[in-house]
C-alpha positions in Angstrom: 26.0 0.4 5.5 26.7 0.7 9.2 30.5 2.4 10.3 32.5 2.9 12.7 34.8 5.5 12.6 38.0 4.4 14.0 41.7 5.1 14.1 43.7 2.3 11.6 45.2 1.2 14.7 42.3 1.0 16.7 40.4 -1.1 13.7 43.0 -4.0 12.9 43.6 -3.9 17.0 39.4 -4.6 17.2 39.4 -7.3 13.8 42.6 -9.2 15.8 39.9 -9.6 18.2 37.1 -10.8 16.2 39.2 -14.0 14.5 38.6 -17.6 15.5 40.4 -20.8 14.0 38.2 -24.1 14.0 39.2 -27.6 13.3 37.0 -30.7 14.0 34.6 -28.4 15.9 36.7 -27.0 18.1 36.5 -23.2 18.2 39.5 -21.1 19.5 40.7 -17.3 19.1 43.6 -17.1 16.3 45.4 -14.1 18.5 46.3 -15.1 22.1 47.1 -11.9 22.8 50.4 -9.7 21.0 53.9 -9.1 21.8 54.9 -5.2 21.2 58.3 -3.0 22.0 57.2 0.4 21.5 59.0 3.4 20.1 57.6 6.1 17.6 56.5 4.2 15.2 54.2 2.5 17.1 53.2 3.9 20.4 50.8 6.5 19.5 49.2 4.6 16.7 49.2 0.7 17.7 50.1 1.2 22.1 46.9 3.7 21.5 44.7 1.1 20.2 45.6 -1.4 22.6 45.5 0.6 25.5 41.7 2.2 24.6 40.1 -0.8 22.7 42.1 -3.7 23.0 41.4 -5.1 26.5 40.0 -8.5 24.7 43.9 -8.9 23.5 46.6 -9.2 26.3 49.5 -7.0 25.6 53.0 -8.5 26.4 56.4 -6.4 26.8 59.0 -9.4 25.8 62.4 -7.9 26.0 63.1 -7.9 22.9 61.6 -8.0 19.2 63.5 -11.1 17.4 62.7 -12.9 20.8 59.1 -11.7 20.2 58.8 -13.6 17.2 60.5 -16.9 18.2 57.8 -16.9 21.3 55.0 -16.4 18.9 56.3 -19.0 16.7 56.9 -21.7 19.5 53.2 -20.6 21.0 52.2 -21.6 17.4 53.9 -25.3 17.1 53.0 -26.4 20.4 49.3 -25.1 19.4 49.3 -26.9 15.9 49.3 -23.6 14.2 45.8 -22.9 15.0 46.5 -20.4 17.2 49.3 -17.4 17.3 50.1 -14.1 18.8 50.7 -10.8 16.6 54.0 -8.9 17.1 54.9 -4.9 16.8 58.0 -2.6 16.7 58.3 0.5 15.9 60.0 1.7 12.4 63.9 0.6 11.7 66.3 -1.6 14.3 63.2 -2.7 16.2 61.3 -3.8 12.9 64.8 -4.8 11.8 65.3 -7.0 14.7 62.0 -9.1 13.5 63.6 -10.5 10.5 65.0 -13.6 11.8 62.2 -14.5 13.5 60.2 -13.8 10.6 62.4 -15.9 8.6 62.3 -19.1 11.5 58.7 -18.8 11.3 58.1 -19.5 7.4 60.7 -21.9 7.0 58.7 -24.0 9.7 55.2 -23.4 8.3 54.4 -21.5 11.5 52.0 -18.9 11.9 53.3 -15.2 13.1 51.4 -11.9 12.1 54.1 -9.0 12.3 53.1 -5.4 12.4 56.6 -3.5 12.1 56.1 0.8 12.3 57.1 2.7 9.1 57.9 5.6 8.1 55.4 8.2 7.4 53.2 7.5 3.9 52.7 12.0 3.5 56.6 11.5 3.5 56.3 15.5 4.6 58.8 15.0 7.6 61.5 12.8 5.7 63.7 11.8 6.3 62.3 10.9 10.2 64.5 9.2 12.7 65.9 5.9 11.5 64.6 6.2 8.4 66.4 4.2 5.4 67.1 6.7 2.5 67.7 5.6 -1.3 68.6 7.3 -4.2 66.9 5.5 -6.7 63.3 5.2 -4.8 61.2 6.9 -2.6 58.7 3.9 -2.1 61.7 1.4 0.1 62.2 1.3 3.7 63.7 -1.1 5.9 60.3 -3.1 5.8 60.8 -5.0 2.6 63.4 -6.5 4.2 59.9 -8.8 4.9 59.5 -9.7 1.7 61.4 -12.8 0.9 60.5 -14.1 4.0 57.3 -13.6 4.7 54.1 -15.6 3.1 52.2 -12.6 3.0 53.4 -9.2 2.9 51.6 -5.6 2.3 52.4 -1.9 2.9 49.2 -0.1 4.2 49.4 3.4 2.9 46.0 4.3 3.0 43.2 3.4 5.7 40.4 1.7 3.5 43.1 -0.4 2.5 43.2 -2.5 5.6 39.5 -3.5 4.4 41.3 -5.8 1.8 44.3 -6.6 3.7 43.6 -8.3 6.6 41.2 -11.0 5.1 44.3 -11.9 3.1 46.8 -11.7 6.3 44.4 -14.4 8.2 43.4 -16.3 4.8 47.2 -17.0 5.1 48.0 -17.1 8.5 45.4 -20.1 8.9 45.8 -22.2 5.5 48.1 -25.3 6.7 50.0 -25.1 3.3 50.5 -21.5 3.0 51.4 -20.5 6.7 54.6 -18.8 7.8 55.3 -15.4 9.3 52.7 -12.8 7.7 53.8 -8.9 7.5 51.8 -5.4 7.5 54.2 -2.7 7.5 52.2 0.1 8.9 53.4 3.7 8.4 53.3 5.7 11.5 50.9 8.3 10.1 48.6 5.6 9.1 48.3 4.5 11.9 46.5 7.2 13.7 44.4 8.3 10.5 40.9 7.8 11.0 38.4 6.0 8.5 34.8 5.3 8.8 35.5 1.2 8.9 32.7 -1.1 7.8 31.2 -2.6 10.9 30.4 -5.6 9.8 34.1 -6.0 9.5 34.4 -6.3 13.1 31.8 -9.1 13.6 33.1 -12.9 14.8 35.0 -14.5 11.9 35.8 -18.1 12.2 38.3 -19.4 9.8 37.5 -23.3 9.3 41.0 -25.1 8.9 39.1 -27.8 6.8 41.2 -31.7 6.7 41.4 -32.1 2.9 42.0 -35.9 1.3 44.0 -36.3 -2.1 42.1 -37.4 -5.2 40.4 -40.6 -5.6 42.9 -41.6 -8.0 46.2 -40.8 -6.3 44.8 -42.5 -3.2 44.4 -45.8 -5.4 47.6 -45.7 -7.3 49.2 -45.0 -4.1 47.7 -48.1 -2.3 49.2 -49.9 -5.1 52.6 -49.2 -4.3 52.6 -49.6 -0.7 50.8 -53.0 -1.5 53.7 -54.4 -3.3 56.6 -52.5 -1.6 58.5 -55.3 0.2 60.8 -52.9 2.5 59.0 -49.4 3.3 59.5 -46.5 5.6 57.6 -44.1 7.1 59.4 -40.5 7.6 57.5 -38.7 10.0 57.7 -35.0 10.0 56.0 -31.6 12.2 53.2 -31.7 9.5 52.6 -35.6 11.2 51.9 -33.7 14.6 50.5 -30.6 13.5 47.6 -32.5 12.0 47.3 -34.8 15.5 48.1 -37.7 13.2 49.3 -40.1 15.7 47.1 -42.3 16.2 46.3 -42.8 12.7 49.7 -43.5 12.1 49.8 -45.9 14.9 47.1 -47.8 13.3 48.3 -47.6 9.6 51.8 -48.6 10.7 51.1 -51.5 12.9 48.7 -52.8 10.4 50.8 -52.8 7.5 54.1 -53.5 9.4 56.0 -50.4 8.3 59.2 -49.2 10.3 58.4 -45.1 11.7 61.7 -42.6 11.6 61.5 -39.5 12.2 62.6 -36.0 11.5 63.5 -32.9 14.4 60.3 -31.6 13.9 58.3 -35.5 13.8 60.2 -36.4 16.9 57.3 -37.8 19.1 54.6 -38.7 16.9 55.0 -41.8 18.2 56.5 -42.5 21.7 60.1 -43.7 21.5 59.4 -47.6 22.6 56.9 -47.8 20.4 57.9 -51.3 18.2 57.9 -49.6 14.9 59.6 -46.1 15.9 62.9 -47.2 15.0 64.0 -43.8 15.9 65.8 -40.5 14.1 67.3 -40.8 10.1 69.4 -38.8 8.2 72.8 -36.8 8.9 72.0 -36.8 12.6 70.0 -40.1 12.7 70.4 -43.3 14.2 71.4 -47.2 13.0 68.3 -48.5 12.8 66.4 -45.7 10.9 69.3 -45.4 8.4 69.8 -48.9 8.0 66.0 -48.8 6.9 66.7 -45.8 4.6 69.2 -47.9 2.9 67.7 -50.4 1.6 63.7 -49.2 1.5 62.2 -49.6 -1.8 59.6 -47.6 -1.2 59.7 -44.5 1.1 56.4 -42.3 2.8 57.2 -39.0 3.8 54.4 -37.9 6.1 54.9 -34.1 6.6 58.1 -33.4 5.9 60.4 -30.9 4.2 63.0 -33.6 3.0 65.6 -31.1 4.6 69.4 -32.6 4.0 69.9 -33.3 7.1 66.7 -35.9 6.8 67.9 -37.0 3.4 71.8 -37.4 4.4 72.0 -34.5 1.8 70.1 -37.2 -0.4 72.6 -40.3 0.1 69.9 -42.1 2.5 68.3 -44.1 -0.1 70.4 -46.2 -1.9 67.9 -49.2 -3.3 68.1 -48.5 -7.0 64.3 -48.8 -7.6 63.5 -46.8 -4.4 60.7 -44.5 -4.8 59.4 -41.7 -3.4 55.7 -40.7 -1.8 55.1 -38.0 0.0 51.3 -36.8 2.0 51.5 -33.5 2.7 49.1 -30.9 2.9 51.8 -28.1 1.1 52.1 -28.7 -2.8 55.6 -27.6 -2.8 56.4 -30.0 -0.1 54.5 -32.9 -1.6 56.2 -33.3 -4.8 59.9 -32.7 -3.5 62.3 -35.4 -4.8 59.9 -36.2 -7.5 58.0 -38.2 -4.8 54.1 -39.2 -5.7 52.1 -36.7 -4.5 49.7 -37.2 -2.2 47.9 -33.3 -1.4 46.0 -33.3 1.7 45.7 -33.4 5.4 48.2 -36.0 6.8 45.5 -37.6 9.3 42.8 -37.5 6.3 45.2 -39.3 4.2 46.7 -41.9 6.0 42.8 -43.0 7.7 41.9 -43.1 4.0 44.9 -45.2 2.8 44.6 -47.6 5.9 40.9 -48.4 5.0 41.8 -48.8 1.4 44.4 -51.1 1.9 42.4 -52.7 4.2 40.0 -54.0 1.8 42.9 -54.5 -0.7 45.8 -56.1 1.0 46.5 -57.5 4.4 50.4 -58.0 3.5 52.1 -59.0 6.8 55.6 -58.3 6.7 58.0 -59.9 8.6 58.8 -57.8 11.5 61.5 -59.7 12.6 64.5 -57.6 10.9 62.9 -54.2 11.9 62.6 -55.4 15.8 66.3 -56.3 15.6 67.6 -53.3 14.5 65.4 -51.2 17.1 66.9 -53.4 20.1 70.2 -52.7 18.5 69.8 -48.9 18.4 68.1 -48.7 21.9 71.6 -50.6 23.4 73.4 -47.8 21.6 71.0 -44.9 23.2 71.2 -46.7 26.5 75.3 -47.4 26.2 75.6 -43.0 25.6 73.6 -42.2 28.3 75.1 -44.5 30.5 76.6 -42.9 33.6 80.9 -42.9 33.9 80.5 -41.8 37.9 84.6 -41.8 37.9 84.9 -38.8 34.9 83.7 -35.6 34.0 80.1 -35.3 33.1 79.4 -35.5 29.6 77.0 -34.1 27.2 75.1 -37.0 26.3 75.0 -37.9 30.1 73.8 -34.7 30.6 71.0 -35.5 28.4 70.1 -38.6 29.9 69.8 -36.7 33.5 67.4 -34.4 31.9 65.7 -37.0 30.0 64.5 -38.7 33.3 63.9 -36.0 35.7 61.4 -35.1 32.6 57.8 -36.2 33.3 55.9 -37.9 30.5 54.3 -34.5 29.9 56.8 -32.2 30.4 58.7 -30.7 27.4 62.4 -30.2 25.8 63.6 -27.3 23.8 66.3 -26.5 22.0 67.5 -25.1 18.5 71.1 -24.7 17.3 74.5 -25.9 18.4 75.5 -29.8 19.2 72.4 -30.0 21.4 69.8 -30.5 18.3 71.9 -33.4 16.8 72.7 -35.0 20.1 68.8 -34.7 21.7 67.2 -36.2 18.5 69.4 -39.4 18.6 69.2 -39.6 22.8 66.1 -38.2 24.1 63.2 -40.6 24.6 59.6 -38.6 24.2 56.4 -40.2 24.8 54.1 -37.3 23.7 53.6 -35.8 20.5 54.0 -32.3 22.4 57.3 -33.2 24.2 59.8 -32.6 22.0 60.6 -29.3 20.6 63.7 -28.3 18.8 63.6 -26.2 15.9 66.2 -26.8 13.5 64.0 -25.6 10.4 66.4 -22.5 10.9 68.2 -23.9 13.6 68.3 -20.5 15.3 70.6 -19.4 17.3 68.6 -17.7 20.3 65.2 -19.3 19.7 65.7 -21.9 23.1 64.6 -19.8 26.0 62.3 -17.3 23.9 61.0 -20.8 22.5 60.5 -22.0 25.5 58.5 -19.5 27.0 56.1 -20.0 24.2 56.1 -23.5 24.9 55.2 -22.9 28.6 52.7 -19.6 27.2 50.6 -22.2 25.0 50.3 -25.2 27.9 51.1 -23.8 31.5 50.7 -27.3 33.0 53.8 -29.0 31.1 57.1 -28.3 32.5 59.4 -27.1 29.9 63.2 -27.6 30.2 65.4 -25.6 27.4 68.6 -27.0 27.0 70.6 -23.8 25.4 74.5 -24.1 25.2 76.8 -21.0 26.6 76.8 -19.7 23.2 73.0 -19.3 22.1 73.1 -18.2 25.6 75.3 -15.0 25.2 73.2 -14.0 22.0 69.5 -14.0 23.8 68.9 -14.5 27.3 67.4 -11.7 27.9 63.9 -13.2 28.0 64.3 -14.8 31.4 63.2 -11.6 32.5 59.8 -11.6 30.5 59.2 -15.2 32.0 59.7 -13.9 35.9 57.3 -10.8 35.3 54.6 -12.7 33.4 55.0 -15.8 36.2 55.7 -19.0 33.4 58.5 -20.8 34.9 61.5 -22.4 33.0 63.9 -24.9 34.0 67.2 -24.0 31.8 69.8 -26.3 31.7 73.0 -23.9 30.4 75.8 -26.3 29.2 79.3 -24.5 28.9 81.9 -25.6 26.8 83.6 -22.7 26.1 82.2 -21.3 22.5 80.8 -22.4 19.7 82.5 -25.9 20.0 80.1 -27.7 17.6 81.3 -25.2 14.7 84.8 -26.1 16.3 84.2 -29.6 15.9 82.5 -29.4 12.1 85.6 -27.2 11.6 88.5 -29.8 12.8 86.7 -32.9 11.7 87.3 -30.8 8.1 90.9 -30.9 8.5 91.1 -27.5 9.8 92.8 -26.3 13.1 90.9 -24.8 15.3 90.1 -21.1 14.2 88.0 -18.4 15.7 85.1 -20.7 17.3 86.0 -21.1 21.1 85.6 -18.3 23.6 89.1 -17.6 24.5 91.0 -14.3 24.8 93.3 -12.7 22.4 97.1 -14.2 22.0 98.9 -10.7 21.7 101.6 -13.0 20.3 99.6 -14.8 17.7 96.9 -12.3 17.1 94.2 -15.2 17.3 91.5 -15.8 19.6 93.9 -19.0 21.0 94.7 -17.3 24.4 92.7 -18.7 27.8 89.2 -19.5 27.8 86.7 -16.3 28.9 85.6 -17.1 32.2 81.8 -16.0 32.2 79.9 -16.6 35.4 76.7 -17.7 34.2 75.4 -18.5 37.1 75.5 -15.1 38.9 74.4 -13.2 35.7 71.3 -15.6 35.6 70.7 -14.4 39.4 71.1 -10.9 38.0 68.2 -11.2 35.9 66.3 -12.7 38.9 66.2 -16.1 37.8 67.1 -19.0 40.9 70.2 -21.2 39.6 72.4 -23.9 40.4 75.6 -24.9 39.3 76.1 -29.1 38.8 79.7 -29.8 37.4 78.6 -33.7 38.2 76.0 -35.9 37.5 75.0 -36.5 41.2 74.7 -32.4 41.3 73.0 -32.4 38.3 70.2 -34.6 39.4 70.0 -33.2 42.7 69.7 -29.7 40.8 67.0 -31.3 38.6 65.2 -32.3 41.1 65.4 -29.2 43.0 64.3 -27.2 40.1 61.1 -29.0 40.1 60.1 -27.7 43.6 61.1 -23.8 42.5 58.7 -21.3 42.0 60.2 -19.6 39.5 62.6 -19.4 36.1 65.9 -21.6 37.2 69.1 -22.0 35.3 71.0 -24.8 36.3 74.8 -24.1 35.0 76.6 -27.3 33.9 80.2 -27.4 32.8 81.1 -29.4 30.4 84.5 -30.1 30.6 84.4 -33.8 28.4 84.0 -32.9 24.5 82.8 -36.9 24.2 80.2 -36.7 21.8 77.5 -38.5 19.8 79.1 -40.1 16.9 77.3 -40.3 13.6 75.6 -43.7 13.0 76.0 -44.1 9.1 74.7 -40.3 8.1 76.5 -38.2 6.1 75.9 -34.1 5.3 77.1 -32.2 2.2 79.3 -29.5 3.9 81.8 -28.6 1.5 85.4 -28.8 1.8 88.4 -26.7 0.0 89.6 -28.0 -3.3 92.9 -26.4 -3.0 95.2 -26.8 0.4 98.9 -26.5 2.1 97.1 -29.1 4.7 97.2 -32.4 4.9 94.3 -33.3 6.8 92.2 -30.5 5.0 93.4 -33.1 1.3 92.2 -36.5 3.3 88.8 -34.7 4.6 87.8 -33.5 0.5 89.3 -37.2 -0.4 86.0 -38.1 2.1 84.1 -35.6 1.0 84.1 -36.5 -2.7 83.8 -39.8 -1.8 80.3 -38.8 -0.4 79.3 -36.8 -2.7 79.5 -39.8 -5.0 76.4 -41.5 -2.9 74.2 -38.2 -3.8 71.4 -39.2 -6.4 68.7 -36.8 -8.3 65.2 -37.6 -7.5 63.5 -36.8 -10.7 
């Protein structure tokens, strides 16, 4: 057998190279390149590699490694997880710092590869700098942190052991229903220890991401039940977009007559004026799709997680002979709320089902009702947006501005905070691709790493993160990674002082306010209830070398806008939001739990509410 004697660095640096994805014949590298922050657990061993034979894999230098991971995630989503970049750190805070991105990335079925230094595997120079020390074990280090939320995880002590390893890592990394972030802790020994490396483990691999259908069987049974269903609904999910399903749900939905809502992450499978969209459900959903929910006897979840806030915490469905089918490639995911399983590719499934029903039923539905309540709901989008030119700018407004300086093409991004409830009920997408907000984790941080990873994977869509001051504060920092690589961002920074969603989940509870706005300390009261911090976003956006604006009305703001387009570079336009009018609920409801036992009033009336809704929750057996 032919070898190659190379470092363990140097060979998983030259297999990253070697690994394609293909799906319907069209080839493309796994591994765009790999985001790295280097320290001693990684730059002799991993920077080596890269440096000597990794030319055929771009190194980035983000700004730091939790960002790293949200970039590699976003890359991944807007690429239908066929594609992805590997991350490193050295051993503790910066492997630490990997975590949450780690955790973002399986709880949205997105592909990562993380390659976090450890400490040494000869443990002769324990304990080594940042090293986590246990009494009871030897064999623990800050690393299996990874474990519960990674898909994959492994510890290579030994060289030959990244032989086995790796197939594993990418056998993961590129199976629709296993995916998530995959982890290789790498001791920093290891690293540099040469093996004589099989070379036939280096030659092209392309991993086939195959479109499988459900059985023969379930496929009939299932045409059955959407055949005598008299009031369906479709719940699109990411999995609905990941699989480029759209216009096979087009075609099964207009044939059939079925009403479309959709989830964060199925927001744009179809465009937004499309007759059957009828537009976001659940806790943070809109009339028309939660009307639907109601009533629907028979409800197909097309990708989907059935997260509470899609379920309304499971009070959406109140028919009491509704049932439950769900196509989705992920077992788990398929059989959640004892929905009929249908395992298998979503745009397999549904081009199998439409044929099949086809032949078996042409059940027209009357699409009157469905077109009503889609009018309805698009009155209430258009009434929100709406501009008040006499009073402070709004959020929603805000929205609306952004909405339509957008180009059909061009892409939103946002995570955590008001934003994500807000955007899903107001912004209008007409591509699969142009809406991106992660609320899988709903991460606080993820927007502008996100969004540079949305700009990374498609260079020609403009990309405008909408990040409020407080994900903000917590990780900007990547602004800076966007100027020195040249992908431009248009951030649009709303400030109202602090966490005021929390704020407003909080009072809405019957609460006071308490600990969520971004005021100073009352020496008097020792609260956080003195004036609000004055931070000049603006000016430390400029600091980083970013362009901005400042629009405190909607005439600025659209001038700003349309400034932004003409920039060269990363610009932050700052918008005060002075107005906390917000986007009321339209008939959701979430289970967020309130006290039992109070002195308050209002905090008695809201768990009155609360158990009121709580009484609408059903099991799904």
């Amino acid at each position: 057998m032919s070898t190659i004697r190379l470092t363990v660095a140097q060979a998983l640096v030259k297999y990253l190279i070697a690994q394609y994805t293909e799906r319907d014949g069209i080839e493309q590298r796994l591994f765009a390149g790999m985001f790295g922050i280097f320290g001693h657990g990684n730059v002799t061993g991993i920077g080596q590699a890269l440096e000597e034979v990794g030319g055929d894999l771009t190194f980035y230098r983000p700004q730091n490694e939790q960002a790293m991971v949200h970039t590699a995630a976003a890359y991944a989503r807007m690429k239908n997880r066929l594609q992805t970049f590997a991350c490193t750190s050295s051993v503790g805070p910066g492997a630490t710092n990997m975590v949450t991105g780690a955790a973002l990335a399986t709880v949205n079925r997105l592909p990562v590869l993380l390659l976090p230094g450890d400490t040494f595997a000869n443990r002769v120079p324990h304990p080594v700098l940042q090293q986590l020390e246990r009494t009871g074990s030897q064999d623990i280090s800050v690393n299996d942190t990874f474990r519960p939320v990674s898909k994959y995880w492994d510890r290579i002590n030994r060289p030959e052991q990244l032989i086995s390893s790796l197939p594993e890592a990418m056998r993961v990394l590129t199976d629709p229903a296993e995916t998530g972030a995959v982890t290789l802790a790498l001791p920093e020994d290891v690293q540099t220890e040469a093996f004589e490396f099989p070379a036939r483990m280096f030659e092209k691999r392309i991993w086939k991401v195959r479109r499988p259908l459900p059985v023969a069987e379930d496929l009939e049974a299932a045409v059955d039940q959407i055949a005598s269903a008299r009031n369906p609904l479709i719940i699109a999910g990411g999995g609905a977009i990941y699989a480029e399903a759209s216009d096979a749900l087009n075609r099964f939905a207009t044939a059939f007559g079925i009403p479309v809502a959709e989830t964060q992450a199925g927001k744009g499978v179809l465009p937004w004026n499309h007759p059957l969209n009828v537009g976001p459900i659940g806790a943070a959903g809109g009339l028309a799709a939660n009307r639907i929910a109601h009533d629907a006897d028979l409800v197909i979840a097309i990708g989907t997680r059935l997260a509470d806030f899609t379920t309304s915490s499971k009070t959406a469905f109140q028919n009491p002979d509704v049932k439950l089918m769900s196509i989705n490639i992920g077992g788990m995911d398929a059989q959640k709320m004892g929905a009929f399983p249908l395992i298998g590719d979503a745009r397999a499934t549904l081009e199998a089902l439409t044929e099949r029903l086809s032949a078996a039923s042409n059940a027209a539905r009357d699409r009157a009702p469905v077109a009503a309540l889609k009018a309805e709901w698009d009155a209430a989008v258009d009434k929100l947006i709406g501009l008040n030119h006499g009073g402070p700018l709004t959020q929603p407004q805000a929205i609306g501005l952004v909405n339509a300086a957008a180009g059909p093409e061009d892409v939103v991004v946002c995570a955590a905070g008001g934003l994500p409830g807000d955007l899903l009920k107001l912004w209008r997408p007409v591509s699969p691709k142009g809406y991106h907000v992660e609320y899988g984790y709903s991460c606080m941080g993820y927007e502008i790493a996100g969004g540079l990873g949305a700009k990374m994977a498609d260079p020609s869509r403009e990309i405008y993160v909408m990040v409020g001051d407080g994900s903000y504060l917590m990780l900007h920092t990547e602004i800076v990674t966007s100027l020195q690589e040249g992908y431009k961002l248009t951030i649009v920074l709303l400030d109202n002082g602090g966490f005021r969603c929390i704020r407003e989940l909080q009072t809405q509870s019957g609460s006071p306010s308490f600990g969520n706005e971004l005021r100073y300390r009352n020496a008097a009261t020792n609260r956080l209830d003195g004036p609000f911090v004055q931070v000049d976003f603006a000016r430390n956006a400029e600091s980083l070398g970013a362009i901005s604006y400042t629009a405190a009305t909607a005439s600025e703001l659209a001038t700003a806008l349309e400034r932004a387009k003409a920039e060269p570079a990363t610009t932050v336009i700052y918008v005060p939001i002075e107005s906390q009018e917000r986007v009321r609920g339209f008939e959701g409801w979430w289970d967020v739990p309130i006290a039992e036992v109070s002195n308050q009033p209002d905090v008695i009336e809201a768990r009155a509410d609360y158990d009121k809704g709580r009484a609408k929750q059903r099991w799904f057996i």
